[in-house]
Each structure stands twice: as C-alpha cells, then as structure tokens.
C-alpha positions in Angstrom: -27.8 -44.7 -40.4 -24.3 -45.1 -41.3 -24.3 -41.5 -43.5 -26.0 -40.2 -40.8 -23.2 -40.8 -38.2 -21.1 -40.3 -40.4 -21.8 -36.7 -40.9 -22.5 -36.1 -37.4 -18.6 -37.1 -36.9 -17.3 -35.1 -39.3 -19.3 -32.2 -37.7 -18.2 -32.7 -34.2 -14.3 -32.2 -35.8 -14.8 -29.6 -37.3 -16.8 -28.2 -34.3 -13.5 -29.3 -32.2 -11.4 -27.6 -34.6 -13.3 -24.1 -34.9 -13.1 -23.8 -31.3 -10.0 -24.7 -31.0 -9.1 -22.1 -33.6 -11.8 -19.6 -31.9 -9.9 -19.7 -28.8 -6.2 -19.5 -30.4 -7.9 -16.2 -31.8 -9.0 -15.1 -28.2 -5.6 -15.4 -27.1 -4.2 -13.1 -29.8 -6.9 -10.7 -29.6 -6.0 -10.4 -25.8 -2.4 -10.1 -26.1 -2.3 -7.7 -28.6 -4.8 -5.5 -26.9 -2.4 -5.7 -23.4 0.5 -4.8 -25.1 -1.6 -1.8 -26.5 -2.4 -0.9 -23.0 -6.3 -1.5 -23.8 -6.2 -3.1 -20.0 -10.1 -3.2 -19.9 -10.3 -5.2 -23.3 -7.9 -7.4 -22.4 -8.7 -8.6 -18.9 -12.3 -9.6 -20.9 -10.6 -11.6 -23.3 -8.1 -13.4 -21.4 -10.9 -14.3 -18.7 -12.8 -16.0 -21.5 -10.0 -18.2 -22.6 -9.5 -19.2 -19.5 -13.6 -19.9 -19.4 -13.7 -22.0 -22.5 -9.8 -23.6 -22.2 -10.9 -27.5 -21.2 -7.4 -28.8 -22.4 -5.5 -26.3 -20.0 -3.3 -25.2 -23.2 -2.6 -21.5 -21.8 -2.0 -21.9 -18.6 0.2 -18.4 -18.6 -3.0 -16.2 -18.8 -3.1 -16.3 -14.8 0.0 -14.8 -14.6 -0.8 -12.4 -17.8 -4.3 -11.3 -16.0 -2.6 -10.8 -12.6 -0.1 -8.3 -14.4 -2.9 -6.7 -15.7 -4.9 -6.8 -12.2 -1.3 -5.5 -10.4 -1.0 -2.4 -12.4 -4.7 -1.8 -12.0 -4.0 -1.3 -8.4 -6.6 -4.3 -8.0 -4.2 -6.2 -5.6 -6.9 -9.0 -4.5 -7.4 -10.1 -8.1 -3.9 -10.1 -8.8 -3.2 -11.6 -5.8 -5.8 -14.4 -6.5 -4.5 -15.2 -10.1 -0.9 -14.6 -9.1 -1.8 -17.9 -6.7 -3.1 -19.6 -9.4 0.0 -19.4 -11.4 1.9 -20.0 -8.4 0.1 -23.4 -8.1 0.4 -24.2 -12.0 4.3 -23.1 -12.0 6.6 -25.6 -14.2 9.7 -24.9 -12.3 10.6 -24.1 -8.8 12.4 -20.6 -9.7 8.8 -19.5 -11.7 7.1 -20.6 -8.4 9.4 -18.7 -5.8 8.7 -15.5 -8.1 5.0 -15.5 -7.7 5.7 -16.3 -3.9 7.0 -13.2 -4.2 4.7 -11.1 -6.6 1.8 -12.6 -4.2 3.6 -11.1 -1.2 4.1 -7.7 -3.1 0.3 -7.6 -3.6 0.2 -8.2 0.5 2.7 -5.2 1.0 0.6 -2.7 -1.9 -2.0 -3.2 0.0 -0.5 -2.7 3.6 -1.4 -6.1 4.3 1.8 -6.7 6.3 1.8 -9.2 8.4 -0.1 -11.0 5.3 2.7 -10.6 3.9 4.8 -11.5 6.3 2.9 -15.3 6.6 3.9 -15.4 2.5 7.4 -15.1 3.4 7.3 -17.3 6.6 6.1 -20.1 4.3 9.0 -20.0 2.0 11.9 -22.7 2.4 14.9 -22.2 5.0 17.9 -22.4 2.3 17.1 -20.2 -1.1 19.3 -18.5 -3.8 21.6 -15.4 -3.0 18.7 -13.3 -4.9 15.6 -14.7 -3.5 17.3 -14.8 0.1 18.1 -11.1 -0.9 14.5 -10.1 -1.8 13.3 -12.3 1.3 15.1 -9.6 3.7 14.1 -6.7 1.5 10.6 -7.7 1.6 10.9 -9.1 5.4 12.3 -5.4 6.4 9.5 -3.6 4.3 6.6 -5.8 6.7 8.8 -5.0 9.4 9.1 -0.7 8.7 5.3 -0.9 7.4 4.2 -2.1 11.1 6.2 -0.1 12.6 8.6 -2.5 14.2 11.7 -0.1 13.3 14.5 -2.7 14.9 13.6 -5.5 13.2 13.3 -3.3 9.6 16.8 -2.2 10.5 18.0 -5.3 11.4 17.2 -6.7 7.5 18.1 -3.7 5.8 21.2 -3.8 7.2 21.9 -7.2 5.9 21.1 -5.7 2.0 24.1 -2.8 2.5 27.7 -3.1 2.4 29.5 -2.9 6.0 30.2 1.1 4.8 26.3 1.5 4.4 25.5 0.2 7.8 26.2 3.2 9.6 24.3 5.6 7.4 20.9 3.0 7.5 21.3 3.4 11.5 21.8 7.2 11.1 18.5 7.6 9.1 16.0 5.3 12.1 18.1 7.7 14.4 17.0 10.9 12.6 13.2 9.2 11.8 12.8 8.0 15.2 14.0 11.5 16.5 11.5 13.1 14.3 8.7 10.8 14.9 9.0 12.2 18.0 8.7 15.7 17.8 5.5 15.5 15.4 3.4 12.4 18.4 -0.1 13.2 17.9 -0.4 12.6 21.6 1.9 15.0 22.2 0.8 17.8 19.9 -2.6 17.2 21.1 -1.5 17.8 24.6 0.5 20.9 23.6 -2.9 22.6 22.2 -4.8 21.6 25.3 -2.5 23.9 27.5 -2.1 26.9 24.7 -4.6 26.6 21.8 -2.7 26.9 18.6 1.0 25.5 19.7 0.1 22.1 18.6 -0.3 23.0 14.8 2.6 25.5 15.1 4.9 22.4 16.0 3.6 20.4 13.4 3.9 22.9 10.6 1.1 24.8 10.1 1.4 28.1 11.9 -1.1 29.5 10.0 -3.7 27.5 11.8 -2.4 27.6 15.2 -2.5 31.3 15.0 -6.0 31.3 13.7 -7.0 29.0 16.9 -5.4 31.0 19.3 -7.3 34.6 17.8 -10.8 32.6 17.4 -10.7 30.9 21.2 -9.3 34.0 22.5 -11.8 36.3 20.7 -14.8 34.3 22.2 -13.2 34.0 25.7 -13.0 37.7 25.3 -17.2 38.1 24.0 -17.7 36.0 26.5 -16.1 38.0 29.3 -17.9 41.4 28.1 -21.4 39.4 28.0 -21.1 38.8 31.5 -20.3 41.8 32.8 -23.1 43.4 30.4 -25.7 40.8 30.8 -24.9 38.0 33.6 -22.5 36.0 34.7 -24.6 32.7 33.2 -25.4 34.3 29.6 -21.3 34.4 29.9 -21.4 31.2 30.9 -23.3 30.0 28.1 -21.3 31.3 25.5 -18.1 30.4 26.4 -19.8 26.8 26.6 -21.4 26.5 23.3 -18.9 28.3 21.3 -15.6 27.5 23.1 -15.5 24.3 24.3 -16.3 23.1 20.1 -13.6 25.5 19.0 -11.0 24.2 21.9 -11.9 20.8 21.2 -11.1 21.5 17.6 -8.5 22.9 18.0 -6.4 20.0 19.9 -8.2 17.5 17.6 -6.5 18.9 14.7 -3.1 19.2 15.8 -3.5 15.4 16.6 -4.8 14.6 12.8 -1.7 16.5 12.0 0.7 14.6 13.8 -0.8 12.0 12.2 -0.1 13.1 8.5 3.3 14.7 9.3 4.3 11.0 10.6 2.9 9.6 7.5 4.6 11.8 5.3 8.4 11.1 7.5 7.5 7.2 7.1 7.0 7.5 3.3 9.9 9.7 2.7 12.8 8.1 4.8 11.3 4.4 3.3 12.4 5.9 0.1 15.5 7.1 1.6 16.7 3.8 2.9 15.1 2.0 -0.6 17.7 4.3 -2.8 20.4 3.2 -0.1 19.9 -0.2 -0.3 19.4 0.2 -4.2 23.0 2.1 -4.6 23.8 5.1 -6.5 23.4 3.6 -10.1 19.8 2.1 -9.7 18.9 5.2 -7.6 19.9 7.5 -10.7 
C-alpha cells in the first residue's frame, strides 16, 4: 500500500513538472512565432497558455494577444484582452496605458463616443503625457463625431501659441469646404439641372453624361408624342426618365458624401502632422 502511494506521488510530480515544463515551452513557441510575424500560429499558442496556466505565471500574454489582435484590425478582441491586462496591471502607469490602448481600439473602430466614456473614466489630475494624449485622443472623438469646436478646442491645447492660428485656419478652410461638397446641397443642385451636382463635386464626366442621357430621352420622348400620342409620350418619359432623374440627384448626393469623407480624412492628417511638429511629421 505504502509502494503503491508512494509511486503514485512521485508520479503526480513529475506530472506537475512536465506540464509545467510543457507550458514554459508553449510560451516560447508563441513568442518566437510573434516575433516572426507567424500572427496566426501565435494567437493559438498564447490562447492555450492562457487555457492551461492555473498558477497565473504569464499574466503578459493578454497584453501580447491583444497586440497581436490590434494589428489584425480585430479591435473587439484586442479591445477585450487589452481590458484584461488593464485589470491585471502591476503599476498604475502600465494601467493608464491600456486605458488608453482600449480607447484607441474604440477610436479604430469609429466607436467615438465609446471612446470618449474610456476617457471620461480616467482620473481628474494625470501626468504632462497622459494629460497630453487625454486631449489628443479627446479631440480625435470630438473631429470623428463631427463636433469640429470642441476637436479644435483640444487640439489647440497640444500646439504652441504660434500653432494656434494655423489649427483655426485649417477648420476654417475644412468647414468652408465641407460646404461646398453638402450632399443636400449637390442633391438639390441636380434636381434643378441634371448633371451640375456631380460637376460640383468633381466628376464632370458624369454630370455631363446625365445631362445628354435625361435630355436624349426627354427629346424621344417629345418626338413619340407627336408621332404616336401624347400618352405613349407620356409613358416614356415616365418609365425611362423619372429612374434616370432620380439617379441622377441620387448620385451627386453619394458623392458629397465621399468627397466629405475624403476632406475629413485628409485635413485630420493635416492637423495630426501639426500637432506632431516638423521632426515627427518627417
């Protein structure tokens, strides 16, 4: 009986030791393969030390898988580990960082005002550079929502008093040309002339092409009423124009749309390299 424990013991140590060995190996396996940029292979084999680590001894694998997640463009994992680490952070610095890596995951994913609850929750009094990154990120929420005054009002705070003028200079020229390119109003401008709606918003091309196509039929139209009657005339110009016209100002609205989007994107990178400076914008 005695033997017979006694073996059993010496198994259940060596079973503790081989697994702890197994998983030590798991670990390496995993990190090598991340920094080989075998993402796949290592996402597998961090998830399964986590699985199998009772004694919590690699507790930085939620912060390694959320990397991993993050550059995946999988923001809700990486988001969802990134808060794990957040919860198992030693120090208060580690744990303000993936305040803010989980807020970045909220902005990537134009999850603003998700983003903007992160930040709300984070104390009154921080460091000059997470108080720094708090209005960078608080301005992004801001510009991503479209709340331009309040964006300006925390990018403003990230420039030197020289700087100032030229952030308010580019929401001047953005707002101005937010304007021009409304999708209400191009919409409206194709409603009264078929055409000019695209030719604001850049695309001449297809303005002229709706003018020649709604005139052409309003033309066939014209000549089979007077050859036939007035109601196969009628008939025509209702099946054929009214889709074409309502085409027409349709798509000069989905391009105000896109034109906006592309003026948002490029003065956000505008103001980002101002607020970066010359030597981090080179």
């Amino acid at each position: 009986m005695q033997k017979a424990s006694f073996i059993a013991l010496i198994s259940l140590l060596l079973g503790v030791r081989l697994f702890s060995q197994d998983i030590h190996q798991w670990k390496t396996f995993a990190d090598e393969q991340a920094a080989a940029g075998n993402k796949a292979a290592a996402l597998k084999a961090y998830q399964r030390v986590l699985f199998f680590d009772e004694h919590k001894q690699y507790n930085d694998v939620y912060a390694r898988l959320a990397e991993l997640y993050f550059e995946e463009k999988d923001f809700d994992n990486a988001l969802t580990y990134y808060d794990f680490a957040w919860k198992l952070a030693a120090g208060d610095s580690l744990r303000m960082e993936y305040s803010f890596l989980k807020t970045l995951c909220h902005l990537k994913a134009e999850r603003f005002y998700l983003g903007l609850a992160e930040l709300y929750d984070l104390p009154d009094r921080l460091p000059p550079y997470f108080e720094a990154k708090r209005q960078l990120y608080l301005g992004i929420c801001h510009y991503g929502l479209e709340d331009h005054d309040e964006a300006k009002r925390y990018f403003s705070m990230l420039v030197d008093s020289s700087d100032q003028l030229q952030v308010d200079v580019l929401f001047t020229a953005f707002e101005k040309q937010r304007h021009k390119y409304d999708p209400d109003r191009l919409e409206i401008m194709s409603i009264f002339l078929p055409g000019l709606g695209q030719t604001v918003a850049g695309d001449p091309l297809a303005g002229i092409n709706a003018l020649f196509l709604l005139g052409g039929i309003a033309t066939y139209s014209y000549y089979t009423a007077l050859s036939y009657s007035f109601l196969d005339g009628a008939l025509v110009l209702v099946s054929w124009f009214y889709r074409y016209y309502t085409g027409s100002h349709k798509k000069a609205y989905q391009l105000g749309l896109e034109k906006q989007a592309e003026l948002r994107e490029a003065y956000y990178l505008r103001l980002l390299g101002l607020i970066a400076g010359p030597e981090q914008s080179d």
